[in-house]
C-alpha beads as a LAMMPS data file, in Angstrom:
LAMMPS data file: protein, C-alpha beads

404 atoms
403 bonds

1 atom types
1 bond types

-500.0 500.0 xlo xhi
-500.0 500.0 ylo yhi
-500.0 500.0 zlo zhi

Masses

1 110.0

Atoms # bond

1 1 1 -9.586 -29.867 -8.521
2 1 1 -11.163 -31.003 -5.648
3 1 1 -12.680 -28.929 -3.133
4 1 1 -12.262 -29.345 0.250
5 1 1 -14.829 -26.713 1.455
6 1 1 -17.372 -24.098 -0.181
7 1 1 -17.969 -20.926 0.641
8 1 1 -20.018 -17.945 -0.172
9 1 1 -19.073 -15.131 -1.621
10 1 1 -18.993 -13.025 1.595
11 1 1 -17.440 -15.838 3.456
12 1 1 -14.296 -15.350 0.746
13 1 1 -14.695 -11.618 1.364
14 1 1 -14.054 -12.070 4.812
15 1 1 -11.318 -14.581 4.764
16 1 1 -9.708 -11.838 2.529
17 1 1 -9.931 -8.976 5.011
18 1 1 -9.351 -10.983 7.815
19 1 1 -5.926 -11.910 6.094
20 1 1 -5.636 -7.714 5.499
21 1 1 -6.433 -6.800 8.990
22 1 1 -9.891 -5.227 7.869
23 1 1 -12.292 -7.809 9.200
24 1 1 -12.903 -6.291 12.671
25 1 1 -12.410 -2.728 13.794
26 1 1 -8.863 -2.241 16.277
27 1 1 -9.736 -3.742 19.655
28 1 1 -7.231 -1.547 21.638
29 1 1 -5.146 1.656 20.568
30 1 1 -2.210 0.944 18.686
31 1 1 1.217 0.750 20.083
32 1 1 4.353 1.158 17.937
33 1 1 4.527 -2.900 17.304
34 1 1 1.437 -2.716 15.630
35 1 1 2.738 -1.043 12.945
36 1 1 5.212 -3.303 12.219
37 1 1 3.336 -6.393 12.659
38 1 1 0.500 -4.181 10.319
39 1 1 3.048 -4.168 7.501
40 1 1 4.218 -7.328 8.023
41 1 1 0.928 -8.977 7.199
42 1 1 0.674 -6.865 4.251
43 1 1 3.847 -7.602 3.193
44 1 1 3.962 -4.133 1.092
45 1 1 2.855 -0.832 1.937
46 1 1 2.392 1.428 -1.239
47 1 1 4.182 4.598 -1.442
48 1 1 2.202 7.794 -3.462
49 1 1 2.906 11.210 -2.421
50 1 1 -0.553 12.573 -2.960
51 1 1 -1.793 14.509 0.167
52 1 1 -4.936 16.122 -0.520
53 1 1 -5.873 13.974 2.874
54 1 1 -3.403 12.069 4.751
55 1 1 -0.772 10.468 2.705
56 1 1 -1.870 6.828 1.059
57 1 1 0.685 4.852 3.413
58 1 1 -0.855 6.149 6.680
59 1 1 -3.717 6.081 5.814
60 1 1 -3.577 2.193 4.872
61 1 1 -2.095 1.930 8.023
62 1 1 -4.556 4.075 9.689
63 1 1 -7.568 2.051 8.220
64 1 1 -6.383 -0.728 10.023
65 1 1 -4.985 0.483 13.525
66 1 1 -7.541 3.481 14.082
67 1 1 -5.522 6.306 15.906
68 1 1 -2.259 6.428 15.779
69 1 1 0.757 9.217 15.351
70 1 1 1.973 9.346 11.809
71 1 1 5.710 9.471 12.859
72 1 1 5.775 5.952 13.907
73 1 1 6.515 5.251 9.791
74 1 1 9.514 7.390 9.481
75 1 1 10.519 6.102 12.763
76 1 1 10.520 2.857 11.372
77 1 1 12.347 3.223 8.178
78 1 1 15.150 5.465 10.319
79 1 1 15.526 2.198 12.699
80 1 1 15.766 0.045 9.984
81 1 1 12.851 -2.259 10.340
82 1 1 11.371 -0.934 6.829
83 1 1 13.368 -0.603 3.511
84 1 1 11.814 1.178 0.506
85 1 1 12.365 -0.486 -3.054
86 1 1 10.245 -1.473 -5.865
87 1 1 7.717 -4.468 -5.066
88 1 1 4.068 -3.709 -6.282
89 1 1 5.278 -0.085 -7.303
90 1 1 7.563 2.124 -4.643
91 1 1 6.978 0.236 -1.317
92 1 1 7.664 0.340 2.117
93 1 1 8.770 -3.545 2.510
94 1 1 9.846 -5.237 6.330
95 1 1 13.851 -5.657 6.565
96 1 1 13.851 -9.515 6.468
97 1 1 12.483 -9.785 2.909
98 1 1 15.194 -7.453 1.242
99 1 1 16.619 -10.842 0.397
100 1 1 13.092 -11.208 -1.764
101 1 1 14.148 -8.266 -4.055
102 1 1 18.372 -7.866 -4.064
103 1 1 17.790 -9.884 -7.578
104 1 1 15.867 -6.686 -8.677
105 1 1 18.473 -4.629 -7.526
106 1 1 21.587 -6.812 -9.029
107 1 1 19.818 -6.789 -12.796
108 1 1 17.700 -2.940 -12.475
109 1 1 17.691 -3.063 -16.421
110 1 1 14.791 -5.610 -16.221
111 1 1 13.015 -2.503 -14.037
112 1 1 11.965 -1.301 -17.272
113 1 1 11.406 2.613 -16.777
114 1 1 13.074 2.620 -12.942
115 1 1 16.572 2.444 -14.499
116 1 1 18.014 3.832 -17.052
117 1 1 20.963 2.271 -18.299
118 1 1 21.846 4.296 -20.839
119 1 1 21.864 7.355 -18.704
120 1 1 24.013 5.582 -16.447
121 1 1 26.757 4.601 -19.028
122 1 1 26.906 8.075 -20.037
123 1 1 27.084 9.469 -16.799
124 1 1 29.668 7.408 -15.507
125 1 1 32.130 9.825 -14.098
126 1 1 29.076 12.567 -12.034
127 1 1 27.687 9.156 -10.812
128 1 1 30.813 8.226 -9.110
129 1 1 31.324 11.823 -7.732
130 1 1 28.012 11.542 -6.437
131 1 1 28.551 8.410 -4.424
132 1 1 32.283 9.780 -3.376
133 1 1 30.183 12.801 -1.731
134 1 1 27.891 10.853 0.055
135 1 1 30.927 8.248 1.567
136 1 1 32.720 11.571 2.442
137 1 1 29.857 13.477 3.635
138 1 1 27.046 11.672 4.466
139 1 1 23.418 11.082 3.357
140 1 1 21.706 13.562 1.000
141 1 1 17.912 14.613 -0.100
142 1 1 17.109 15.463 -4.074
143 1 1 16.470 18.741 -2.757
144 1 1 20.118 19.351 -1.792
145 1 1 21.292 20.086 -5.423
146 1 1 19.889 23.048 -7.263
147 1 1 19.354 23.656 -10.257
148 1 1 22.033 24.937 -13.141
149 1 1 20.298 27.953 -13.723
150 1 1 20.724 29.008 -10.268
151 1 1 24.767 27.976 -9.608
152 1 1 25.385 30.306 -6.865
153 1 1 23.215 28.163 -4.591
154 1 1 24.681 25.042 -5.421
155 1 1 27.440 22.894 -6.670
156 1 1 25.397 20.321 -9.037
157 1 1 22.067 20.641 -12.037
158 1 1 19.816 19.748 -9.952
159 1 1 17.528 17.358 -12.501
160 1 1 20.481 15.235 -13.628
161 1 1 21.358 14.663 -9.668
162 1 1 17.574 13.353 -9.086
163 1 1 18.437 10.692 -11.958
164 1 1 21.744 9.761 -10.714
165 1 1 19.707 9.082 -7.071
166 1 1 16.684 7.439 -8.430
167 1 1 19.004 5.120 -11.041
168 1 1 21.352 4.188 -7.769
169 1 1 18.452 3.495 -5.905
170 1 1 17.030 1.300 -8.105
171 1 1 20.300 -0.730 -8.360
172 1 1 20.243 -0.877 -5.023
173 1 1 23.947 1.081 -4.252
174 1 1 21.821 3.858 -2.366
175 1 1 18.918 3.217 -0.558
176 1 1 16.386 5.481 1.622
177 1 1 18.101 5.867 5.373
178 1 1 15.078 8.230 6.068
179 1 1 12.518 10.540 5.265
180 1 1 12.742 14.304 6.299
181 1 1 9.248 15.924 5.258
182 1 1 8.223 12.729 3.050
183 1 1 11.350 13.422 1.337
184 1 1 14.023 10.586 0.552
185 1 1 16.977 11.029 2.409
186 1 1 19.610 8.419 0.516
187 1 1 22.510 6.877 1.788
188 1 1 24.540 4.333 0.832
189 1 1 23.713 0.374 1.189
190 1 1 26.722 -0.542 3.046
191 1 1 25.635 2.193 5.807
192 1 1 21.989 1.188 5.673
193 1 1 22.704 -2.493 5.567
194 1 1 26.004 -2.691 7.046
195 1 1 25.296 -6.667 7.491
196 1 1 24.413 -7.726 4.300
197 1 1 26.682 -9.809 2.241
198 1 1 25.395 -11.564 -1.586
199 1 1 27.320 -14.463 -1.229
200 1 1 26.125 -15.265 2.591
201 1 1 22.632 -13.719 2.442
202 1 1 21.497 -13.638 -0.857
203 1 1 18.787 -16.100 -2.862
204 1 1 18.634 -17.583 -5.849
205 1 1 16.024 -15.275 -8.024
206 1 1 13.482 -18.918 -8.179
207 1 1 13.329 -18.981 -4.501
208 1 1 12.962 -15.387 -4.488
209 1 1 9.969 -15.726 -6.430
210 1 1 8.526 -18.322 -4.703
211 1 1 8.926 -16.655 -1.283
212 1 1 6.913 -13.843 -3.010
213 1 1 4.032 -16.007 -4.503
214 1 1 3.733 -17.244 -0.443
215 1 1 3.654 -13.828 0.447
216 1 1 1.242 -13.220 -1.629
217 1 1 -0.787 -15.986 -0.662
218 1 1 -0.886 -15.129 2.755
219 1 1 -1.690 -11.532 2.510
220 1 1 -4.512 -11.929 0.342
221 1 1 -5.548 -15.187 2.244
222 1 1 -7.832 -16.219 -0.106
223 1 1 -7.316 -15.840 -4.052
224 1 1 -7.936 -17.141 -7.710
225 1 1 -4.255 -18.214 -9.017
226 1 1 -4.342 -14.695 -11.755
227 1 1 -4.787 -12.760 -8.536
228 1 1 -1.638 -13.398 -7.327
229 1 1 1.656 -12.059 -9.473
230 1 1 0.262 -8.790 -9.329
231 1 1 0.915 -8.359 -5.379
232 1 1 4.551 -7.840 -6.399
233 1 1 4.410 -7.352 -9.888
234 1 1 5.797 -10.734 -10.927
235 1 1 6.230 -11.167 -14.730
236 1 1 6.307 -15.133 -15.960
237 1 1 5.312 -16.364 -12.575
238 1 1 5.596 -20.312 -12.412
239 1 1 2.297 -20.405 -11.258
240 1 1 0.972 -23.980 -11.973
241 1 1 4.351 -25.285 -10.243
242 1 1 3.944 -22.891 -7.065
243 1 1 0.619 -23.836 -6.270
244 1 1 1.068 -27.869 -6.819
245 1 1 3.903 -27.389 -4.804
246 1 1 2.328 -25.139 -2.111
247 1 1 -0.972 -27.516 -2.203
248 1 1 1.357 -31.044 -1.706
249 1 1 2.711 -29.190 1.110
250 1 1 -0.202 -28.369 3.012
251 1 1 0.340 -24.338 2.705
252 1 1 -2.860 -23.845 -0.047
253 1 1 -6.250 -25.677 0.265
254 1 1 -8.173 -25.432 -2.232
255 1 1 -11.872 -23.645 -1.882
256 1 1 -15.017 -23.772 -4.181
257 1 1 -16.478 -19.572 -4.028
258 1 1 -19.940 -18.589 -5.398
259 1 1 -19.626 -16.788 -8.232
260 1 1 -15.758 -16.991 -8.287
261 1 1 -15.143 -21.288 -8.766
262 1 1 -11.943 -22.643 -8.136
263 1 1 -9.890 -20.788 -5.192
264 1 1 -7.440 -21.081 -2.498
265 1 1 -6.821 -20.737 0.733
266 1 1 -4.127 -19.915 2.878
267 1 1 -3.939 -22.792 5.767
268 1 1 -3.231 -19.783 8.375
269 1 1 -6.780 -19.055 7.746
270 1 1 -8.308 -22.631 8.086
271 1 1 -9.202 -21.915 11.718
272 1 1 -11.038 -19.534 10.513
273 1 1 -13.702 -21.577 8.454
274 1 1 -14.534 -23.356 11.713
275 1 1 -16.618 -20.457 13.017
276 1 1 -18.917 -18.140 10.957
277 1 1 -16.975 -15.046 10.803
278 1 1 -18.381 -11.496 11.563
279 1 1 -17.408 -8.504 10.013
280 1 1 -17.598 -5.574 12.279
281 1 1 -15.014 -2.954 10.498
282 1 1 -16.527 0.482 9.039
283 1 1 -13.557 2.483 7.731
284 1 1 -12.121 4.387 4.280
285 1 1 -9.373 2.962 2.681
286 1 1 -7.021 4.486 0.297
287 1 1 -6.956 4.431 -3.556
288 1 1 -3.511 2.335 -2.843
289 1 1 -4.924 0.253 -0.744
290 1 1 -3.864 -3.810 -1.111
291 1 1 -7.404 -4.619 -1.161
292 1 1 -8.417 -2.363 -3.666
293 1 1 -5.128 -1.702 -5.430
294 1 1 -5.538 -4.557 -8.596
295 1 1 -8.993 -3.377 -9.990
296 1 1 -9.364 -6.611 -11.388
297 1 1 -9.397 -8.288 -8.211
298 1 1 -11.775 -5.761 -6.609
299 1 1 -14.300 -5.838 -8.775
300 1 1 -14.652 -9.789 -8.955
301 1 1 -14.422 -10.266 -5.377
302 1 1 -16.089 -6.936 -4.413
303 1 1 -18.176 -5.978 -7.040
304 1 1 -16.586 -2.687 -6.747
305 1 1 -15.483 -0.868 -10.231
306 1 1 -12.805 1.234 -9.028
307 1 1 -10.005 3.208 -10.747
308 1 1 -7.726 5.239 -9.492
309 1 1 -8.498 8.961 -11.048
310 1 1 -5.545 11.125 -9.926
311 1 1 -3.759 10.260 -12.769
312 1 1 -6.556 10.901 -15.568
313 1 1 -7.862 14.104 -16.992
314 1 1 -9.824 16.432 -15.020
315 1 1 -12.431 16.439 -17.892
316 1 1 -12.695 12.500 -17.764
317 1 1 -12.770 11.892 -13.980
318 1 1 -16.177 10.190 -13.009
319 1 1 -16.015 10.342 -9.615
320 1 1 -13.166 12.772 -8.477
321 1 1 -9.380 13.229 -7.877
322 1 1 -8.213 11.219 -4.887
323 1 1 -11.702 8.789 -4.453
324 1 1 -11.316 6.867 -1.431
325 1 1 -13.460 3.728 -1.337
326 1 1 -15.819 3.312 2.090
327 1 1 -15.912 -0.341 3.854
328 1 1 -18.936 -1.356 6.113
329 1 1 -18.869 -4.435 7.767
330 1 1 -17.335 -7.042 5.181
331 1 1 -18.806 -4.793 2.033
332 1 1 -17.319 -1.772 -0.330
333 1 1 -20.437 0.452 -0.211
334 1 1 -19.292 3.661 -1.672
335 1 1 -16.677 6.390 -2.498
336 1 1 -16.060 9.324 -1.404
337 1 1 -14.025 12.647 -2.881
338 1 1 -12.455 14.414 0.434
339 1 1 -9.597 16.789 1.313
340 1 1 -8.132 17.846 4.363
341 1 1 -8.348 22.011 4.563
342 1 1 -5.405 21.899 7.249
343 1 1 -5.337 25.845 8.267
344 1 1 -8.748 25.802 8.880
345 1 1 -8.820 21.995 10.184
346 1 1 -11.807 20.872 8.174
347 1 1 -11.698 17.825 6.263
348 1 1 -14.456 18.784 3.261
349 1 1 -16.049 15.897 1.549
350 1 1 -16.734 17.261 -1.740
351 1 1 -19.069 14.120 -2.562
352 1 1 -19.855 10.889 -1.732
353 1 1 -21.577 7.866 -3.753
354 1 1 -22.933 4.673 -2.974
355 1 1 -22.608 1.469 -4.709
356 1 1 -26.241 0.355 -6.266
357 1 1 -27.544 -1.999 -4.339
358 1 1 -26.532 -0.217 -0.775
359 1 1 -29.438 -0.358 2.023
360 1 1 -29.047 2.732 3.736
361 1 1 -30.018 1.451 7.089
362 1 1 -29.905 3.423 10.914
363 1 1 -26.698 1.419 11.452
364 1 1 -24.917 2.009 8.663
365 1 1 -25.710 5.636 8.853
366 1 1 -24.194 5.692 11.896
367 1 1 -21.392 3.419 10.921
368 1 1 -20.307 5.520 8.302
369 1 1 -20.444 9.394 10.329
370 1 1 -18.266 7.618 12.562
371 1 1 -15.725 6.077 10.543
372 1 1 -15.655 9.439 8.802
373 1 1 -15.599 11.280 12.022
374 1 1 -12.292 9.028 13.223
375 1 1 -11.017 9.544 10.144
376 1 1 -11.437 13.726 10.176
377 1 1 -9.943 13.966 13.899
378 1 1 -7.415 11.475 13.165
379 1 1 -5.370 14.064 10.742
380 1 1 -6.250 17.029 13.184
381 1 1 -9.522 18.180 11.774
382 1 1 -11.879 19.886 14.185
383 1 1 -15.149 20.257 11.603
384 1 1 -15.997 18.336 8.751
385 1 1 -18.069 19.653 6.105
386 1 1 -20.806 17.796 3.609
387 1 1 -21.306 19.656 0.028
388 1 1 -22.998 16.756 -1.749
389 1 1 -24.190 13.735 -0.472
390 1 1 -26.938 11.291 -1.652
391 1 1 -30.530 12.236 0.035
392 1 1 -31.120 9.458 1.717
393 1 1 -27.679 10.565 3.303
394 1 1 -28.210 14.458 3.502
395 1 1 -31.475 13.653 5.072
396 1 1 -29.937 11.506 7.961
397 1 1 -26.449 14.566 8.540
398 1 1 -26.036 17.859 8.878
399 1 1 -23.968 19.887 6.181
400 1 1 -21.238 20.913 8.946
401 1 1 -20.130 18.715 11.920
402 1 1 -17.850 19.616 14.855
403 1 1 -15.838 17.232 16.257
404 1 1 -15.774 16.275 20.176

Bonds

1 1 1 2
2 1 2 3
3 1 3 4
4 1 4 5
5 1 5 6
6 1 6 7
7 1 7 8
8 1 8 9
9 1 9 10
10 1 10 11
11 1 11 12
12 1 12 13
13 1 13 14
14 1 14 15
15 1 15 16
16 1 16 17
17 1 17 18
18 1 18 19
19 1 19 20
20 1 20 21
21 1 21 22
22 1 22 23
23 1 23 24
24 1 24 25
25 1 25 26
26 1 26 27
27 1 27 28
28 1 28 29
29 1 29 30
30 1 30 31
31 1 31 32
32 1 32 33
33 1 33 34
34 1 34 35
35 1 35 36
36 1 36 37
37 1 37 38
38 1 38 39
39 1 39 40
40 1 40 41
41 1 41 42
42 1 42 43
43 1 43 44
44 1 44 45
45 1 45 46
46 1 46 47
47 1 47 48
48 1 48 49
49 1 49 50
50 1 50 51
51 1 51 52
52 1 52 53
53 1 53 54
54 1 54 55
55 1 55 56
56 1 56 57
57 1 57 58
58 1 58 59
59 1 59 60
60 1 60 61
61 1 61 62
62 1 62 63
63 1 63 64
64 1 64 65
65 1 65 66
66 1 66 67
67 1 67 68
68 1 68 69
69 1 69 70
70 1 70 71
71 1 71 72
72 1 72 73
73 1 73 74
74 1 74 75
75 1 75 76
76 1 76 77
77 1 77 78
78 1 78 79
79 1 79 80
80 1 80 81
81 1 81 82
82 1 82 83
83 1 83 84
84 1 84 85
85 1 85 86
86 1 86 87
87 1 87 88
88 1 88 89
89 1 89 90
90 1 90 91
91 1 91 92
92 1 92 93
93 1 93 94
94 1 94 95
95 1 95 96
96 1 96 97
97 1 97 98
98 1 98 99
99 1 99 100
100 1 100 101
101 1 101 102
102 1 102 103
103 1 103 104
104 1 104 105
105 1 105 106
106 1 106 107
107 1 107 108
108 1 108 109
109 1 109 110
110 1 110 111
111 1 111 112
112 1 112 113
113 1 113 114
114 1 114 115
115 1 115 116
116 1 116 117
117 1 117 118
118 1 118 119
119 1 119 120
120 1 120 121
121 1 121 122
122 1 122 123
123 1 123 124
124 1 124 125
125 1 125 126
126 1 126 127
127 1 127 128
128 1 128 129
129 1 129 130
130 1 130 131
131 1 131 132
132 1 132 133
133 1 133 134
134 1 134 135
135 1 135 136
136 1 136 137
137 1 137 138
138 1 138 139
139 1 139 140
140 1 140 141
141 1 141 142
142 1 142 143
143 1 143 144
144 1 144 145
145 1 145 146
146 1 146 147
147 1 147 148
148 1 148 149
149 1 149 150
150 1 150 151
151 1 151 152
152 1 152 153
153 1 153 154
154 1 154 155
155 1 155 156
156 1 156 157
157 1 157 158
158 1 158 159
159 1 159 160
160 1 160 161
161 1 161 162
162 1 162 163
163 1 163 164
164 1 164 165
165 1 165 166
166 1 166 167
167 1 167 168
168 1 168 169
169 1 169 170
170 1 170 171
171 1 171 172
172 1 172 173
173 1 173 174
174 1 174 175
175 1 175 176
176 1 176 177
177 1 177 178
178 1 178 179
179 1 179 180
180 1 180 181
181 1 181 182
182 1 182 183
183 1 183 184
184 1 184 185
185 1 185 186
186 1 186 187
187 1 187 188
188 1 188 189
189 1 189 190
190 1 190 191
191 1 191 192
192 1 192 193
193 1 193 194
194 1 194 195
195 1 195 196
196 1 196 197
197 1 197 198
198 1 198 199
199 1 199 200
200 1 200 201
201 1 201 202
202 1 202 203
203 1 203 204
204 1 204 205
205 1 205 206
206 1 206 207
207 1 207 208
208 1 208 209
209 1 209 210
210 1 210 211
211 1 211 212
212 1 212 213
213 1 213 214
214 1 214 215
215 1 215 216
216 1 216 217
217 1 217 218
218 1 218 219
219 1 219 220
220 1 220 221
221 1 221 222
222 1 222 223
223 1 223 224
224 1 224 225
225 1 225 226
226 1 226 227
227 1 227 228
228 1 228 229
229 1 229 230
230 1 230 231
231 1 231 232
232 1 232 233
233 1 233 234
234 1 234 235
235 1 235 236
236 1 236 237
237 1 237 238
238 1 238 239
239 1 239 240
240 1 240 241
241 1 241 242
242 1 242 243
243 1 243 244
244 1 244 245
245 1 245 246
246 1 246 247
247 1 247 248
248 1 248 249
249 1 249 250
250 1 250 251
251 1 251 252
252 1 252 253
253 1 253 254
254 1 254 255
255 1 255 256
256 1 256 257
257 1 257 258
258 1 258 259
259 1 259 260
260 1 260 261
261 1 261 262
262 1 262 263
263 1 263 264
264 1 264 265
265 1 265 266
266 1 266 267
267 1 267 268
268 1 268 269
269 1 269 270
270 1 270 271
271 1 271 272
272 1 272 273
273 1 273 274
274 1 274 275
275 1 275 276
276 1 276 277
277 1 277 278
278 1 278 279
279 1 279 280
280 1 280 281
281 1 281 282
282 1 282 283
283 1 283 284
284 1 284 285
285 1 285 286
286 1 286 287
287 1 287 288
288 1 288 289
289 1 289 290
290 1 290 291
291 1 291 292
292 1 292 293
293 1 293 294
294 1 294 295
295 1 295 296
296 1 296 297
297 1 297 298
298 1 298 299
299 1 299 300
300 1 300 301
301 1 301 302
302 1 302 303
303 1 303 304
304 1 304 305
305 1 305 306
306 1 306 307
307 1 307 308
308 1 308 309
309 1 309 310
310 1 310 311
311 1 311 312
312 1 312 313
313 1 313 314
314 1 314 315
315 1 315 316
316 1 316 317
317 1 317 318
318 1 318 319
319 1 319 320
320 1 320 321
321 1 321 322
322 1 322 323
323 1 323 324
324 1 324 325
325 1 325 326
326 1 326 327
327 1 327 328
328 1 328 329
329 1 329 330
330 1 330 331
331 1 331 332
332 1 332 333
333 1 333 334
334 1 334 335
335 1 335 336
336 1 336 337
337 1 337 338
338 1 338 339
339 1 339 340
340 1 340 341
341 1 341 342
342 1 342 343
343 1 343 344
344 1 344 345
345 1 345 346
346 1 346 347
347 1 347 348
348 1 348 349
349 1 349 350
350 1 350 351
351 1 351 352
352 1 352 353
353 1 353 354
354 1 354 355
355 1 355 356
356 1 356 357
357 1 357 358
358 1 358 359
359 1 359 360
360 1 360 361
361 1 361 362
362 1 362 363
363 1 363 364
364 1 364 365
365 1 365 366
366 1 366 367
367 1 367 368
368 1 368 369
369 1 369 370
370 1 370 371
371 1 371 372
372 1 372 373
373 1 373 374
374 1 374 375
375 1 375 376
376 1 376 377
377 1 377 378
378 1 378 379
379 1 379 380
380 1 380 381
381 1 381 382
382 1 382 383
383 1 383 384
384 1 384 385
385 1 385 386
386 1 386 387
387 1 387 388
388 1 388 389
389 1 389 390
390 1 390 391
391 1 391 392
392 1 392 393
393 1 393 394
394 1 394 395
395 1 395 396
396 1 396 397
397 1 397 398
398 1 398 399
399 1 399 400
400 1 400 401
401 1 401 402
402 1 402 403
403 1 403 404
C-alpha cells in the first residue's frame, strides 16, 4: 500500500477525536441541534441503564457538548429524529439510517440472543393479543403488566409480556415511541414510522452493509481495517472489497501511523492534515463511550487498557464498578470510580488513577478539577468529595469542594 502521508501517533489520535467531536472543548453552549448533529457524527449512541452518575448516553453526549438539559434525548426520540434498535448493542441511531438496519429487523433470528424464535412460535396466540391491545389502545411500558402472582393488579404475567415486547422489538413490529423515566414506551412501527414502506424504502442487506462500513469510517475518521466491523457489530464484513472500493473512489486515503502501520483516513478529515492540530478538550467519558467502547482499539491507539467492570465480580474488579476514563488534551490519562449522591447533591469520587507515564503538571491539575467540576454541576451536584486520590493529586485538592 502506498502511503500518501505519515503521521504520528498523536496526530492519528487527534484525527480520531476530531472525527468524535472530542478534539476541542464546546465553543458555545449547546442548542437542541447540537444534539442531533452530536449523534449524527457518531452515528450510534450506546444505550446502558447504569446510573450510579448520569446515564452512559448523556453523558457521551455531555462529554462532547458541555452543559446541556438531559431532556433534549427523550425529546428527540418522541419527535422522531432518533430510533432505538440494535447497532453496536441497544442504540440510539438518527431516523435516516433505519434503512441501514430493517434487514436486522426482517431476519431477527440471526440476532442471536435478541430474539427468540422459539418463544415466539410458541407464543403465537398472547403475541397477537398483545399487538391487538396496543392497535386498540395505544402504546405501552413493560411496567404496565404485572406479574401472575399478583392478578388483581393486572390482566397479563408480567415476565412473559417483557419477552413478547423485547422479541417484537427486535423484529422490528414494535419499536420505542418514547421513554417515560428511561423506560421504553413501545408502539407499533406503522405509528412510529407511518412512512415507511420495504418495497419503496428498503436496501438490499450488501448496500446496507456498506453504508455501515462508511459510517464507520467516518466516525472513527481514522482506523486500521479490524477496527472497523465492530462499530456496528458486523459479522463477515467484505472488508478487502469495501476499502478498494472506498479507496478507488476517493472516500479512504490511506495513512502510514507510528507504531500502528498501515491506516486510513476518512477524506472529510484531509483538511485537517494541512494544519497541525491542537487538542484542547479535558473531559470524562463514559465506559460506553465510541472511543473507548472496543478495548482493542483503545488500547492500540490509546495505550489505554480498559474494561468495562460493571459486569464482573465485585471480588475481581481492579479498578471499580462504573470506571469512567479521564481525557486531557488529545491523551487518556486516567480513571476514575464516581457516583452521584443525588439527595445530598455530591458527586463522591471514590478513587481516581492515572495512567503510568502521566506528568502531573499545574495545567493539567487544573484541567482536570475543572472538567470534574463541569461534570459534578452538570447533573445538579453542589459539592464534590475526594476519598482517594494519588498524592501528587491530594497534594494539589482539597478532600471536599463546593461548587460556584
Amino acid at each position: 500500500m502506498n502511503s500518501l502521508h505519515s503521521l504520528s501517533l498523536q496526530e492519528a489520535r487527534h484525527l480520531h477525536l476530531a472525527a468524535q467531536g472530542l478534539l476541542r472543548a464546546p465553543a458555545k453552549r449547546a442548542v437542541y441541534q447540537d444534539l442531533i448533529s452530536c449523534i449524527s457524527r457518531m452515528s450510534l449512541l450506546q444505550i446502558d441503564t447504569i446510573h450510579v452518575v448520569a446515564r452512559s448516553p448523556y453523558l457521551v453526549l455531555f462529554s462532547r457538548l458541555g452543559n446541556y438539559p438531559q431532556a433534549w434525548l427523550e425529546q428527540a426520540l418522541a419527535q422522531g429524529e432518533l430510533f432505538e434498535y440494535w447497532a453496536h448493542e441497544a442504540c440510539f441511531i438518527p431516523r435516516d439510517d433505519y434503512r441501514l438496519l430493517r434487514h436486522r429487523m426482517l431476519s431477527p433470528e440471526r440476532l442471536g440472543w435478541k430474539y427468540n424464535a422459539q418463544w415466539v412460535a410458541d407464543h403465537q396466540q398472547a403475541i397477537a393479543e398483545l399487538l391487538q391491545q396496543i392497535q386498540e389502545n395505544g402504546p405501552v411500558r413493560a411496567a404496565d403488566f404485572t406479574r401472575a402472582d399478583n392478578p388483581k393488579s393486572g390482566w397479563w404475567d408480567w415476565k412473559p409480556h417483557k419477552r413478547h415486547l423485547e422479541n417484537l422489538f427486535s423484529a422490528g413490529e414494535l419499536m420505542v415511541a418514547e421513554r417515560r423515566n428511561f423506560q421504553r414506551v413501545y408502539d407499533l412501527r406503522s405509528r412510529v414510522m407511518p412512512d415507511w414502506q420495504d418495497e419503496m424504502h428498503g436496501i438490499s442487506e450488501a448496500e446496507a452493509i456498506r453504508q455501515m462500513l462508511m459510517n464507520s469510517a467516518r466516525s472513527l475518521g481514522i482506523f486500521r481495517a479490524a477496527w472497523l466491523p465492530d462499530y456496528y457489530r458486523l459479522k463477515r464484513a467484505p472488508l478487502t472489497d469495501f476499502i478498494a472500493d472506498a479507496q478507488g473512489a476517493g472516500d479512504l486515503v490511506a495513512v502510514n501511523t507510528e507504531g500502528l502501520g498501515e491506516m486510513w483516513l476518512h477524506r472529510d478529515y484531509l483538511p485537517l492534515l494541512e494544519t497541525p492540530l491542537q487538542a484542547t478538550h479535558s473531559t470524562v467519558l463514559s465506559p460506553f463511550d465510541p472511543v473507548v467502547w472496543d478495548r482493542k482499539r483503545a488500547l492500540e491507539l490509546f495505550n489505554f487498557d480498559y474494561r468495562i467492570e460493571c459486569y464482573t465480580p465485585e471480588e475481581k474488579r481492579k479498578f471499580g464498578y462504573f470506571v469512567l476514563p479521564i481525557l486531557h488534551r488529545g491523551q487518556i490519562k486516567g480513571r476514575l470510580d464516581a457516583r452521584m449522591l443525588r439527595q445530598a447533591k455530591q458527586l463522591e469520587i471514590k478513587n481516581i488513577w492515572l495512567e503510568e507515564k502521566t506528568r502531573v503538571t499545574a495545567r493539567f491539575v487544573v484541567d482536570i478539577r475543572r472538567a470534574i467540576e463541569r461534570f459534578a454541576a452538570w447533573q445538579g451536584a453542589e459539592s464534590v468529595a475526594i476519598l482517594q486520590a494519588p498524592d501528587t493529586l491530594k497534594d494539589q485538592w482539597p478532600a471536599l469542594w463546593t461548587l460556584d
